[in-house]
C-alpha positions as CSV (number, residue, x, y, z in Angstrom):
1,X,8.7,-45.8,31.0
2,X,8.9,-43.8,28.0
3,X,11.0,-40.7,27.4
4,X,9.3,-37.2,27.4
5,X,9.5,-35.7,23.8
6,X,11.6,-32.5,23.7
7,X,9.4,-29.7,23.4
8,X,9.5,-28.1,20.7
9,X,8.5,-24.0,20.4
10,X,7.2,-22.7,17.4
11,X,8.3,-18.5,17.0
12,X,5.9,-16.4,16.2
13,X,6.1,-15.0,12.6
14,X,7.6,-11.6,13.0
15,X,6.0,-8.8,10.2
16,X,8.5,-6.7,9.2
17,X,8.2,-3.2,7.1
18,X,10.5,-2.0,4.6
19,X,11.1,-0.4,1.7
20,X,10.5,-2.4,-1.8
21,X,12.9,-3.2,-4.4
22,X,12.5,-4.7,-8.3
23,X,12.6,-8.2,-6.7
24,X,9.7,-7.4,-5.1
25,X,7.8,-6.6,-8.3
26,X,6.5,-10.1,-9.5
27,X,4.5,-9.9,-6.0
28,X,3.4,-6.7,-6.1
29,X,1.8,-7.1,-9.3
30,X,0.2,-10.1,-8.3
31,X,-1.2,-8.0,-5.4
32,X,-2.0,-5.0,-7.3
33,X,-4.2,-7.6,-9.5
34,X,-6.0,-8.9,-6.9
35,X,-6.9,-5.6,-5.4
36,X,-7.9,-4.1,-8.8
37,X,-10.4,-7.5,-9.4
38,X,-11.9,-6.9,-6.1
39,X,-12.7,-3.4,-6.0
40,X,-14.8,-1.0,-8.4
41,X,-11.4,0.0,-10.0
42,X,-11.0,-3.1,-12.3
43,X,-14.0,-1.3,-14.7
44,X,-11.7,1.9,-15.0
45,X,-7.7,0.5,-14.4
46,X,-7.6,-3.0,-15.8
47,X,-5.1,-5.4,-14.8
48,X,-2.6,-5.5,-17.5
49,X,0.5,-7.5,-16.0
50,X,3.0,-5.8,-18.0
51,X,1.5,-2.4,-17.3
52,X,1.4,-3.0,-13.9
53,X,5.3,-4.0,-13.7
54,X,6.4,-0.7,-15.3
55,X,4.4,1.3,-13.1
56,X,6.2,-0.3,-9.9
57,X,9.2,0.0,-11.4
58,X,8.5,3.7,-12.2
59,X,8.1,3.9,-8.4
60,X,11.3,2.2,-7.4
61,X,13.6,4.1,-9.5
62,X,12.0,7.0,-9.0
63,X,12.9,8.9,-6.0
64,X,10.2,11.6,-5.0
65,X,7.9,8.1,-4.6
66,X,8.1,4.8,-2.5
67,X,6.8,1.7,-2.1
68,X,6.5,0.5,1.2
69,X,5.9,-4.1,2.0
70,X,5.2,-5.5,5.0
71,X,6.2,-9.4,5.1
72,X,5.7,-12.4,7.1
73,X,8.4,-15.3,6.8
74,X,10.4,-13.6,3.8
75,X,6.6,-13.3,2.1
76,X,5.5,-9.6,1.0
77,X,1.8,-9.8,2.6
78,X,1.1,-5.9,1.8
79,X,2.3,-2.9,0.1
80,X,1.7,1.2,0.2
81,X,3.2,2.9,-2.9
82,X,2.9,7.1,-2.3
83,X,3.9,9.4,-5.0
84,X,5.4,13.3,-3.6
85,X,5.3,16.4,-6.1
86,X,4.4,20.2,-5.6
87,X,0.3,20.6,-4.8
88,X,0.1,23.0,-7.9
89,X,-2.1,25.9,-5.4
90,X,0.2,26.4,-2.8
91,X,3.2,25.4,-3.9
92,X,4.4,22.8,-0.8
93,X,5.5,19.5,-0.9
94,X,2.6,16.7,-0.5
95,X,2.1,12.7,-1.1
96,X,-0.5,11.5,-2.7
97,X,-1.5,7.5,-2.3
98,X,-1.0,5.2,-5.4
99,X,-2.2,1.9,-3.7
100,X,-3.1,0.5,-0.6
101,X,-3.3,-3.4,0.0
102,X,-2.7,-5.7,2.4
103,X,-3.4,-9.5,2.6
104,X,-7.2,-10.4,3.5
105,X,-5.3,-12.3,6.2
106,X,-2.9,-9.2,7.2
107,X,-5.5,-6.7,7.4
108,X,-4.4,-5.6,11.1
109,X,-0.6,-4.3,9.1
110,X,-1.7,-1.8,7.5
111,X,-2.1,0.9,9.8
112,X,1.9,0.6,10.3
113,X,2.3,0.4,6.3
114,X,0.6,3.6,6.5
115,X,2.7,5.3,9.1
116,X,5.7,4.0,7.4
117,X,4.4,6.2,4.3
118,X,3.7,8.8,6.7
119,X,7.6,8.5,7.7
120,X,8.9,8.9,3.9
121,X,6.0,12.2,3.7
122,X,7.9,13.8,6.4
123,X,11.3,13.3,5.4
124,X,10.2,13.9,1.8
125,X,9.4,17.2,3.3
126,X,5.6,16.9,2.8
127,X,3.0,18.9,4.6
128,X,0.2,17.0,4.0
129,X,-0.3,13.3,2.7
130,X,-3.6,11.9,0.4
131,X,-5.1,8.9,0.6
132,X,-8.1,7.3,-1.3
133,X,-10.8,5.2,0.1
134,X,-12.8,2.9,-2.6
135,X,-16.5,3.5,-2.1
136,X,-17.0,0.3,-1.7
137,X,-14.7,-0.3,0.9
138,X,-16.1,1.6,3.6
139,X,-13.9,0.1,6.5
140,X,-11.4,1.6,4.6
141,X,-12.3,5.4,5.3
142,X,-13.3,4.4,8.8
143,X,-9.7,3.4,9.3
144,X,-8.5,6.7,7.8
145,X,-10.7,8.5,10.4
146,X,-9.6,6.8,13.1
147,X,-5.9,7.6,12.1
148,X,-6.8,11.8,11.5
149,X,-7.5,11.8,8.2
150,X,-10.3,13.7,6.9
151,X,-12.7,13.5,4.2
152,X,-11.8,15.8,1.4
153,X,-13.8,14.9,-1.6
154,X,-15.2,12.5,-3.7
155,X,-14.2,11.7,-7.1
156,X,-16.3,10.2,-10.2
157,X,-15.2,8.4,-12.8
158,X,-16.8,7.7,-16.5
159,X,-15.5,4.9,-19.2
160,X,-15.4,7.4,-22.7
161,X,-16.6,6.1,-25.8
C-alpha cells in the first residue's frame, strides 16, 4: 500500500496597496515605459529612462503628491501617481492624475488604486480629483463612469516644429 502524499495548499497571492517609496522607482519606470509605448502618449511624452526616474522621484519627495502600487508576491503590478495644488479659479484644493497603470494581468486592481488616491485627495483636503482617460483606451473612461466620474473635457495635443 502506498502512503498518501501530504497535501499541500497553495495561498492565494494577496494584492496589497500602499504607498511608493524610491526603491520602487526602477519598477515604476519600467511601467511608466510600457504604458507610454502602448498608448497615443509615446508620440508627445517619450520614454526617456532617466527622465522618467526624476519625475517619480519628484513625486516621492514631494509631499502635496503620491504615488500609490498595488503588488502581488513583493512584485509592484500597478501604480497611480496624483499631484494636489490650488485649482487657480476657485481657489480649493484639487488632485489632478499623473498616471494610471496597472498590469495587463492586474487590470481588476485598479479601481482600489484609484480609491486609494481618492483616500490621499481627501486627506490632502481636496474637493475634487481629475483623472485622464487616453482616447484610445475607451474602457478606461467607462471605468471612470461607472466609479462617478464625469466627462469634463477633451484635450488636443500638437508636436511643434
Amino acid at each position: 500500500m502506498m502512503a498518501a502524499k501530504p497535501e499541500t495548499r497553495k495561498e492565494p497571492s494577496v494584492i496589497r496597496f500602499r504607498q511608493a517609496g524610491a526603491e520602487d522607482v526602477p519598477e515604476l519606470v519600467a511601467m511608466l515605459r510600457q504604458f507610454v509605448t502602448s498608448t497615443r502618449y509615446r508620440k508627445y511624452v517619450g520614454e526617456n529612462p532617466e527622465a522618467l526616474r526624476g519625475f517619480l522621484l519628484g513625486i516621492i519627495e514631494q509631499p502635496t503628491a503620491a504615488i500609490f502600487v498595488s503588488e502581488r508576491a513583493h512584485r509592484v503590478t500597478g501604480m497611480i501617481g496624483v499631484l494636489g495644488c490650488v485649482h487657480p479659479m476657485s481657489g480649493e484644493k484639487c488632485v489632478s492624475e499623473l498616471f494610471w497603470w496597472l498590469n495587463p494581468a492586474e487590470r481588476g486592481a485598479g479601481a482600489w488604486l484609484l480609491r486609494r488616491a481618492e483616500k490621499w485627495a481627501l486627506h490632502y483636503g481636496a474637493t475634487s480629483i481629475q483623472m485622464a482617460a487616453p482616447v484610445d483606451k475607451p474602457r478606461v473612461a467607462e471605468t471612470y463612469a461607472a466609479l462617478g466620474y464625469e466627462p469634463m473635457e477633451t484635450s488636443f495635443h500638437k508636436r511643434l516644429p
